[in-house]
C-alpha positions in Angstrom: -3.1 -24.1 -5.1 -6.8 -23.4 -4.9 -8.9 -21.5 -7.3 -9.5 -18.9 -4.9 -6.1 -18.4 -3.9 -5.1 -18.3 -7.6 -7.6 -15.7 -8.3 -6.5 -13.5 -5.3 -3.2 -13.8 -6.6 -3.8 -13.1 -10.3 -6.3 -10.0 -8.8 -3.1 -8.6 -6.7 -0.9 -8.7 -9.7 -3.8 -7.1 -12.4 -3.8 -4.4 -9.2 0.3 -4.2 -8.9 0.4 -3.4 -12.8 -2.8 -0.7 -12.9 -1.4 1.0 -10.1 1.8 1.2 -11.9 1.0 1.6 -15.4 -3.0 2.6 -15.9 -3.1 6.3 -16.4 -6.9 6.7 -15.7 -6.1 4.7 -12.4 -3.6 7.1 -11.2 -5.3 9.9 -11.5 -8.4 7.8 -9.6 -5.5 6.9 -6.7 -4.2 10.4 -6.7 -7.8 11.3 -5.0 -6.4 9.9 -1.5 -5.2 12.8 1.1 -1.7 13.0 1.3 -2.5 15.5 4.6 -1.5 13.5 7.3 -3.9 14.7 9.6 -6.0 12.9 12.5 -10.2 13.0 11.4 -10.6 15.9 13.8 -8.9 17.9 12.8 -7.0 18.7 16.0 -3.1 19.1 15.9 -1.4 16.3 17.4 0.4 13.2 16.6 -1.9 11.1 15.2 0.5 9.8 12.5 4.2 10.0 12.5 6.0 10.5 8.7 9.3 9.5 7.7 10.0 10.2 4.0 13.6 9.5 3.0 15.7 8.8 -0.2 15.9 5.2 1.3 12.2 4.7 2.5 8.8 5.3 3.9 7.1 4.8 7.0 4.3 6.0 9.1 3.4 5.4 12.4 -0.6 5.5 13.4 -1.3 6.0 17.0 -5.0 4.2 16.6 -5.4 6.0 20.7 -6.7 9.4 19.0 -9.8 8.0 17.8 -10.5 7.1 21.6 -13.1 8.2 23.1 -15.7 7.3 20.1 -13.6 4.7 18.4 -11.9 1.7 20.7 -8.7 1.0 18.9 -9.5 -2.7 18.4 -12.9 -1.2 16.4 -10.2 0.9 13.6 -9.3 -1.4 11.3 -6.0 -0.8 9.2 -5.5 -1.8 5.1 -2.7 -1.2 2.6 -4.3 -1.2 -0.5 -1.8 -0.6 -3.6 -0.6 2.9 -2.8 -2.9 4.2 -0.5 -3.3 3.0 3.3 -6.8 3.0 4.5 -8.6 3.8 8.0 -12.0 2.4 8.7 -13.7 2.1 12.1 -17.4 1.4 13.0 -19.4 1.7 16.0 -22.3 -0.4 15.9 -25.5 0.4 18.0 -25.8 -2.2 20.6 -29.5 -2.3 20.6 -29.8 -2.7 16.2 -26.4 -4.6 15.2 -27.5 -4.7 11.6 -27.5 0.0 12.3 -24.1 1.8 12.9 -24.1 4.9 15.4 -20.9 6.0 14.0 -18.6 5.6 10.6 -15.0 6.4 9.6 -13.2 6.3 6.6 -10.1 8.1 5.8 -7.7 7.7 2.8 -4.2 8.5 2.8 -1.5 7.9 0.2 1.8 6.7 0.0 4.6 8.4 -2.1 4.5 7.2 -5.4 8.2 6.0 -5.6 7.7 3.6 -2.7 7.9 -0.1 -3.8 4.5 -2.0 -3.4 6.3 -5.3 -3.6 8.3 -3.9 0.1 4.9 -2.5 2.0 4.9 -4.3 5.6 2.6 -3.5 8.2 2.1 -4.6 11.5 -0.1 -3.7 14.6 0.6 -3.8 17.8 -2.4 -4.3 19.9 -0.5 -3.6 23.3 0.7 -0.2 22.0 -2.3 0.7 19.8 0.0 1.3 16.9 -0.1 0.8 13.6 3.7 0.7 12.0 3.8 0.7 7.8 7.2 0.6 6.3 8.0 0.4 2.5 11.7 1.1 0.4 11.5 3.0 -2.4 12.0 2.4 -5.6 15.4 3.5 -7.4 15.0 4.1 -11.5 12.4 2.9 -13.7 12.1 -0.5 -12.4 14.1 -3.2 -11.2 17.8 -4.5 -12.8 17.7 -6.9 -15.1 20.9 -9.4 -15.7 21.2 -11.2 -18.8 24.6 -12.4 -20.3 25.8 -11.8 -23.8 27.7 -14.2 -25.9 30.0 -13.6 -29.1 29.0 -16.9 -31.2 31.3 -15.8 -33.8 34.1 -16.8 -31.4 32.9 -20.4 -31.1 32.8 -20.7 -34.8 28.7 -21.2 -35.0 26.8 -20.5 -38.2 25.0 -17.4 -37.7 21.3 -17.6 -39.8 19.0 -14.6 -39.2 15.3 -14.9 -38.5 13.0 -12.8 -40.4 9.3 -12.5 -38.5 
């Protein structure tokens, strides 16, 4: 494994635990809309919400930010809780300038499993499809056997730390 991969990793997992457990971090994620609502405001179907017991999942037609935006320019990130919409249109004269900017924030349900997020784009459709289970308790089951060592006749000594 390479260094950069191992630090990608050990920066997803520092990100896992801070999104679950870091209290000033929530309250910094908690900033993202939960208003599932297209940038201009109009009413429409811009993004299609399921919230169940069982899961999430939302559905992004990336064809509403057509005319300004082509949907191959709107680029599409899960980032811990919170799925992220950026697109850019750059002036064709002055690359290094952009004519136009988006950004927009939403946030998934806080009982939704990061460990299950999927998302996947399909460029034919112009959709963007983000699925995730939720989580059930506190955190996941843990098995671990118990053994009577009295039964077996073992010396029992206790360890003082």
């Amino acid at each position: 494994m390479s260094s950069s991969s191992r630090l990608l990793s050990m920066e997803h997992q520092l990100d896992t635990k801070v999104n679950k457990f870091g209290d000033k971090f929530k309250h910094i994620r908690r900033m993202s809309s939960t208003d599932w609502d297209i940038p201009t405001g109009e009413a429409g179907n811009f993004a299609r919400i399921k919230n169940s017991e069982e899961g999430f999942a939302a559905q992004i037609d990336l064809s509403y930010f057509a005319p300004t935006y082509d949907p191959s320019d709107v680029k599409v990130d899960v980032y811990g809780y919170d799925l992220q919409i950026n697109a850019r249109k750059d002036d064709p004269k002055n690359p290094n300038v952009a004519l136009r900017e988006l950004h927009r924030q939403y946030r998934m349900p806080d009982d939704v499993d990061l460990e299950t997020v999927k998302m996947v784009r399909s460029p034919k459709l112009n959709i963007v499809q983000v699925d995730a289970k939720k989580s059930d308790g506190y955190g996941k089951p843990v098995m671990f056997n118990v053994y009577d060592v009295r039964s077996e006749g073992k010396k029992i000594s206790l360890v003082s730390l």
